[in-house]
C-alpha positions in Angstrom: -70.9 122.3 173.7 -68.1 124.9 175.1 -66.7 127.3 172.9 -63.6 129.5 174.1 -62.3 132.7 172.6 -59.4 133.1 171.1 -57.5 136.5 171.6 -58.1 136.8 168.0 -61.8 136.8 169.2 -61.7 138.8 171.9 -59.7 141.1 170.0 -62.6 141.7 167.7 -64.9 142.2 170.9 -62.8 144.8 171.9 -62.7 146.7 168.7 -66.5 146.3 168.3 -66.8 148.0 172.0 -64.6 150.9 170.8 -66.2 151.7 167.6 -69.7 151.8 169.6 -68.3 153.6 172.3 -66.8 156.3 169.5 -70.0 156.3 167.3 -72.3 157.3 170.3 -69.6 160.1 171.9 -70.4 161.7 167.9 -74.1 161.3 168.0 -75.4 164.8 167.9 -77.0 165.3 171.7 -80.7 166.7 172.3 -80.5 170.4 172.8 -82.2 171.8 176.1 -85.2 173.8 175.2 -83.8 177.7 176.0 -85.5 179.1 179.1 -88.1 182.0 178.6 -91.7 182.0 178.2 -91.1 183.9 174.6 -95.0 185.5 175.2 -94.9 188.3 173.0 -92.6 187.2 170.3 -90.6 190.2 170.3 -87.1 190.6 169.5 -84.6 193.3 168.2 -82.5 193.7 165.5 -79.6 196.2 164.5 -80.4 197.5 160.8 -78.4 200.3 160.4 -74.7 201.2 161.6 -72.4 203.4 161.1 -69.4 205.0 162.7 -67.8 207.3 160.4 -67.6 210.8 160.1 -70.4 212.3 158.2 -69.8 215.5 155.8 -69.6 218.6 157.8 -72.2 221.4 157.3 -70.8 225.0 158.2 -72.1 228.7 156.9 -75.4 227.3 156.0 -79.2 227.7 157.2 -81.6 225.9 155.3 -82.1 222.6 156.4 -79.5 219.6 155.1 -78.5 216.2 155.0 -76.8 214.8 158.8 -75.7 211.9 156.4 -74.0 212.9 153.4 -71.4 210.2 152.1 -73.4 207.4 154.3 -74.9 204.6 152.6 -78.6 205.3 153.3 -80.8 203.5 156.0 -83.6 201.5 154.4 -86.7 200.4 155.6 -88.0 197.8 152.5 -91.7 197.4 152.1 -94.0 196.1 154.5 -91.6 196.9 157.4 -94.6 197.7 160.2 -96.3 194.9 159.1 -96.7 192.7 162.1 -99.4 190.1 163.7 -100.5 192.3 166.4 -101.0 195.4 163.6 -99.7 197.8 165.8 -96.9 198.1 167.9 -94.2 197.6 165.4 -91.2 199.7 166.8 -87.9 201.7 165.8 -85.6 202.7 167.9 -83.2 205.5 166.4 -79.6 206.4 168.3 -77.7 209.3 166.7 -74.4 211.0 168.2 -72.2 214.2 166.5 -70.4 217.3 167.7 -71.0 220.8 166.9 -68.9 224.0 167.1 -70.2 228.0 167.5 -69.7 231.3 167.8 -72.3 232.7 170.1 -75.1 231.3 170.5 -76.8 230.1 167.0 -79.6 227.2 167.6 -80.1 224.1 165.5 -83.0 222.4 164.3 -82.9 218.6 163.9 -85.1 216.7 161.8 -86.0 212.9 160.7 -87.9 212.2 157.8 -88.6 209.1 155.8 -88.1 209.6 151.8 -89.1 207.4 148.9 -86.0 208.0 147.1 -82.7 207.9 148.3 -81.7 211.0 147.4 -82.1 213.0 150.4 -84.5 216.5 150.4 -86.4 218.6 152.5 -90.0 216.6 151.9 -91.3 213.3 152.7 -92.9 212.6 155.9 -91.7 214.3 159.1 -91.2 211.7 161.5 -89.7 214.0 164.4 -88.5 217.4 165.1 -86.4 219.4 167.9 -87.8 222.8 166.7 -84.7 225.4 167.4 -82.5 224.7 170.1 -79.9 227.0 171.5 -76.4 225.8 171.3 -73.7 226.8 173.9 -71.9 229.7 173.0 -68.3 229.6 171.5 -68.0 225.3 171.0 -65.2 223.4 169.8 -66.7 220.1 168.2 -68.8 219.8 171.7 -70.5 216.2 171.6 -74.7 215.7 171.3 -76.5 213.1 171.1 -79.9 211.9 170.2 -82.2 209.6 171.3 -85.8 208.5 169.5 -88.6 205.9 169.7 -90.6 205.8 166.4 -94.1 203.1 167.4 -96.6 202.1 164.5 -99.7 203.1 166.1 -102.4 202.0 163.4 -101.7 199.4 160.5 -103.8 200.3 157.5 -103.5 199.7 153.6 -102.3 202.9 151.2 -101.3 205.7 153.2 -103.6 204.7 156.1 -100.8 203.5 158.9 -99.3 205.9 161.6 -96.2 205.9 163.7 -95.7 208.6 166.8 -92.0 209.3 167.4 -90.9 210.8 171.0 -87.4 211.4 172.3 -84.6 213.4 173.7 -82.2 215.4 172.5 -79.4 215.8 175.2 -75.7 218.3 175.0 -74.2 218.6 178.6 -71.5 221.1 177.1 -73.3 221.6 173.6 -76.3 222.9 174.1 -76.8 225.9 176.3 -79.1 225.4 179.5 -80.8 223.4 180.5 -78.6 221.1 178.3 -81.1 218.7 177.0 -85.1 219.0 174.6 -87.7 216.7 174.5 -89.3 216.1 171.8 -92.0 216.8 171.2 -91.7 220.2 173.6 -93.9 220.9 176.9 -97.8 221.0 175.7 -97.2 220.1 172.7 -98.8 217.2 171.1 -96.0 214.2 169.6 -95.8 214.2 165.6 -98.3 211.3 164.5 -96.7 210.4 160.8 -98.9 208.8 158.7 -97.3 207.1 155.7 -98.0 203.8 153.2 -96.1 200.3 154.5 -96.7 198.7 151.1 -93.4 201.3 150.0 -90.0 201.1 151.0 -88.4 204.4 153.2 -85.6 205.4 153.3 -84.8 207.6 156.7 -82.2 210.2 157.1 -81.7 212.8 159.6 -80.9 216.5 158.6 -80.4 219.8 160.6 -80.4 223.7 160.0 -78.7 226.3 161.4 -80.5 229.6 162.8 -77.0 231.8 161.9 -74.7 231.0 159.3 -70.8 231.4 160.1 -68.1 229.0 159.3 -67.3 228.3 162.8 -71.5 227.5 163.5 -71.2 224.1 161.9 -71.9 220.4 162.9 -71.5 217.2 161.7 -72.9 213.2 162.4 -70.5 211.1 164.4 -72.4 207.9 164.8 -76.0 206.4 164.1 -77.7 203.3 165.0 -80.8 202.1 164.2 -83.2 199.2 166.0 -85.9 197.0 164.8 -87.8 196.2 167.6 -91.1 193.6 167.6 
């Protein structure tokens, strides 16, 4: 027996071919598997930024808070936990401008506090020690540059990070322009502190000679999670 289609029939046909054509173009595709071995499992994470000017500190000496009127950084509890136990990273970017009137030096300082109102305690995570400014600055940029590395996971106040750095000021600081930190033969800060408690890190300075035109203030900060 022979059938023949009607166009009525074949006009079906053809709107059956569409609709699969259509419902197979919006079929979600296979995604390709991203290149990279991925054999540490390590990545990096912006946790803190902030690009407004800080409070400026002028005719002082004792040592005070970089980040007045900032919302504070926070580390939460269990931060430098990781799988590997140690190796758990921060990386901590700071950049600000200072003026003088001859040659005062600074003292920067990082320190992680349990509460988040800032003072001169905690744990001492880094230091410049006193570095001579340039004499007779305008608002002359510096900037700042530290790697904080958990070194030993334990439980209470048994883990340990080492921080080392730079602290560089081509026309700020007076030669040769730039500090390490720690300084020449000197052994880096090992900060032992307790990863069950959240931190909360600020970064502070002090002035060696106080006059109102020996000031400086915080510009920008970043801070990395790395691992």
């Amino acid at each position: 027996m022979n059938f023949r289609l009607t166009n009525h029939d074949s006009l079906l046909s053809r709107e059956a071919q569409l609709y699969d054509a259509y419902r197979r173009a919006a079929m979600p595709k296979p995604r390709l598997k991203e290149r990279g071995s991925f054999l540490t499992g390590t990545s990096t994470e912006l946790i803190y930024s902030q690009g407004n000017v800080a409070t400026q500190l002028n005719t002082f000496t004792t040592e005070d808070n970089l980040q007045k009127t900032w919302p504070p950084i926070i580390l939460p509890a269990g931060f430098f936990y990781n799988l590997a136990a140690a190796g758990k990273a921060l990386k901590l970017k700071a950049a600000g401008r200072l003026g003088t009137t001859g040659s005062p030096t600074f003292t920067w300082t990082v320190r992680l506090l349990t509460s988040i109102t800032w003072s001169a305690a905690g744990i001492v995570l880094g230091t410049t020690g006193a570095v001579a400014a340039g004499a007779t600055k305008t608002l002359s940029p510096w900037f700042l540059d530290l790697d904080l590395i958990l070194t030993a996971l334990g439980i209470a106040g048994a883990s340990s990070v080492k921080t080392m750095g730079i602290l560089e000021g081509p026309s700020s600081l007076a030669s040769p322009f730039g500090f390490t930190i720690p300084a020449d033969n000197t052994t880096p800060i090992i900060s032992t502190l307790d990863n069950s408690l959240t931190y909360y890190l600020f970064l502070s300075v002090a002035c060696g000679t106080s006059n109102a035109l020996n000031l400086i203030q915080l510009e920008m900060l970043k801070l990395y999670g790395e691992n």
